[in-house]
C-alpha positions in Angstrom: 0.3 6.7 11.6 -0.4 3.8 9.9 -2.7 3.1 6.8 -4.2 0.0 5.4 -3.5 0.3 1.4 -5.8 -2.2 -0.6 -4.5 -2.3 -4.4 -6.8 -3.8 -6.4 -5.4 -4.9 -9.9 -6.6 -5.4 -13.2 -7.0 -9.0 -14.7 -3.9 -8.5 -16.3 -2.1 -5.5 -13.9 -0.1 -7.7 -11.1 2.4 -8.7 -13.9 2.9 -5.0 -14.8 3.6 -3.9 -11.0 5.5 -6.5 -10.6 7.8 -5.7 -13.9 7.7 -2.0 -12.5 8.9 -2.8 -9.2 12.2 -4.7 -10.5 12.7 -2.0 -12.6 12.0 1.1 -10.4 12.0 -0.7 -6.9 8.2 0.2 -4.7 9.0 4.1 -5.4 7.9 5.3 -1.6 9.4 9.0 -1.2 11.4 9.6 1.8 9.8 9.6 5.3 7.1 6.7 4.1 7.7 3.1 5.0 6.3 0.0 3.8 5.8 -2.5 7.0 4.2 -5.7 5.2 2.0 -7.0 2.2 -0.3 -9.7 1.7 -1.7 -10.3 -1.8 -5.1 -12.9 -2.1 -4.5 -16.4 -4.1 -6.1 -14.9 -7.2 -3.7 -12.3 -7.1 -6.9 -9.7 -7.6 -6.0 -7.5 -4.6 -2.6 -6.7 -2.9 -3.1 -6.0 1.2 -0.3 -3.6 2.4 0.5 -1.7 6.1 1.8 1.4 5.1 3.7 4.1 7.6 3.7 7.4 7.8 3.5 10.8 9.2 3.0 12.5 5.8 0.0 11.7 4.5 0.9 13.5 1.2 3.4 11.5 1.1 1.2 8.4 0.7 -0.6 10.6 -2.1 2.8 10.5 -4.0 3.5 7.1 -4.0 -0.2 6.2 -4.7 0.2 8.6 -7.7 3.0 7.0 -9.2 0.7 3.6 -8.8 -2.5 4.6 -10.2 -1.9 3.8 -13.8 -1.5 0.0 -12.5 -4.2 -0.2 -9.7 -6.7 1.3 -8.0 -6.5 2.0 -4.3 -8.5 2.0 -0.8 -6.7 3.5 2.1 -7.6 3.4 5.8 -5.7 4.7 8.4 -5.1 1.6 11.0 -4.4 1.3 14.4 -3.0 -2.1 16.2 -5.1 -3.7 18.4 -2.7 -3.5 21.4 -3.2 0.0 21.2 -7.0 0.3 20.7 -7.5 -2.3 24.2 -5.6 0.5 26.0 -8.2 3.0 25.7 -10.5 0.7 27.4 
């Protein structure tokens, strides 16, 4: 499944993640996979797909995150696969 994860970052928090991922890498447990990011032009808010099948899995990560952002998580489906059921 897939899952919309909107981060949205203190004024002075995107230099923080971005010192943490360096150091620690994005810190995703096993079995949940990061598919692409998007983050807006006043690097307030970071867009990301996430995958998984786990959704406790997507707990953990947020979890090790949450110090840093706070988050908004929708599970997604493609368009492609939403026109088929029509």
């Amino acid at each position: 499944m897939n899952f919309m994860v909107i981060e949205h970052f203190p004024s002075s928090g995107i230099q923080s993640i971005y010192e943490r991922v360096r150091e620690k890498g994005r810190m995703m447990p096993e079995g949940l996979e990061f598919v692409s990011s998007w983050v807006t032009a006043d690097l307030s808010t970071c867009y990301q797909v996430m995958k998984t099948d786990d959704v406790t899995l997507l707990q953990q990560w947020v979890a090790a995150w949450a110090d840093l952002a706070e988050f908004e998580i929708q599970p997604v489906t493609s368009g492609s696969e939403v026109s088929k059921l029509f």
